[in-house]
C-alpha positions in Angstrom: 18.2 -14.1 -2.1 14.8 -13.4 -2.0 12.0 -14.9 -5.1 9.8 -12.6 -6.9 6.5 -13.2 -5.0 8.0 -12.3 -1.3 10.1 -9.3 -2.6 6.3 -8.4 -4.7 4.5 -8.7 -1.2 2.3 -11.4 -2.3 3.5 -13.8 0.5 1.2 -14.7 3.0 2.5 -16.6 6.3 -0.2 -17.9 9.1 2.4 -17.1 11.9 1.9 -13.4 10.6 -1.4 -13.7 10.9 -1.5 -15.2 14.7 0.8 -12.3 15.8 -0.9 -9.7 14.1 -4.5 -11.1 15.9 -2.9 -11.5 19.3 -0.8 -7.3 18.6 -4.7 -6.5 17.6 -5.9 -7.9 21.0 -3.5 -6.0 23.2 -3.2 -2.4 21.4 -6.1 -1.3 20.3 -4.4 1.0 18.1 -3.3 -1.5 15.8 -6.4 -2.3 13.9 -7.0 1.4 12.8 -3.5 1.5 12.0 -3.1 -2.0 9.6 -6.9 0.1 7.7 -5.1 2.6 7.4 -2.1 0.9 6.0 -4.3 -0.9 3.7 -6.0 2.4 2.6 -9.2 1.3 4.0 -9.6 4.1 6.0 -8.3 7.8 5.8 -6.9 9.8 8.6 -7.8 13.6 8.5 -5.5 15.4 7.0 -3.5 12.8 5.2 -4.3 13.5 1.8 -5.8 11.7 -0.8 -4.4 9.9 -3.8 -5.3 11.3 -7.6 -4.4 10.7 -11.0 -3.1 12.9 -13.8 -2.5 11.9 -17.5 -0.8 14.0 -19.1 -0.4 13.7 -23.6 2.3 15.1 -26.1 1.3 17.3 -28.6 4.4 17.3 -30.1 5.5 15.3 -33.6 9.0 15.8 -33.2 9.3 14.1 -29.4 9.5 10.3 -29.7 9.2 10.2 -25.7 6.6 11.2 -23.6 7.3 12.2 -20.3 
């Protein structure tokens, strides 16, 4: 039903974009909220995103987990 580039998000429609400037003009909210969404900007307390790599020391596993 869908193709691989709208289901991957990299979709862009202009009507999205007028309704998102006129939502942006009306709640002031809304532009804090689509940086945050983006990861632009962090709320307090919301965390933060890391990385961990992890390695297998083992000769007998074919699979690391």
């Amino acid at each position: 039903m869908f193709r691989l580039p709208f289901a991957a998000g990299s979709v862009f429609s202009a009507s999205m974009l007028d309704t998102l400037l006129y939502q942006a003009f009306v709640k002031d909210y809304l532009i804090t909220f689509v940086r945050l969404l983006l990861g632009v900007d962090q709320a307090p307390g919301s965390g933060f995103l890391t990385s961990v790599s992890f390695s297998c020391h083992y000769e007998l596993v074919s699979v690391c987990l």
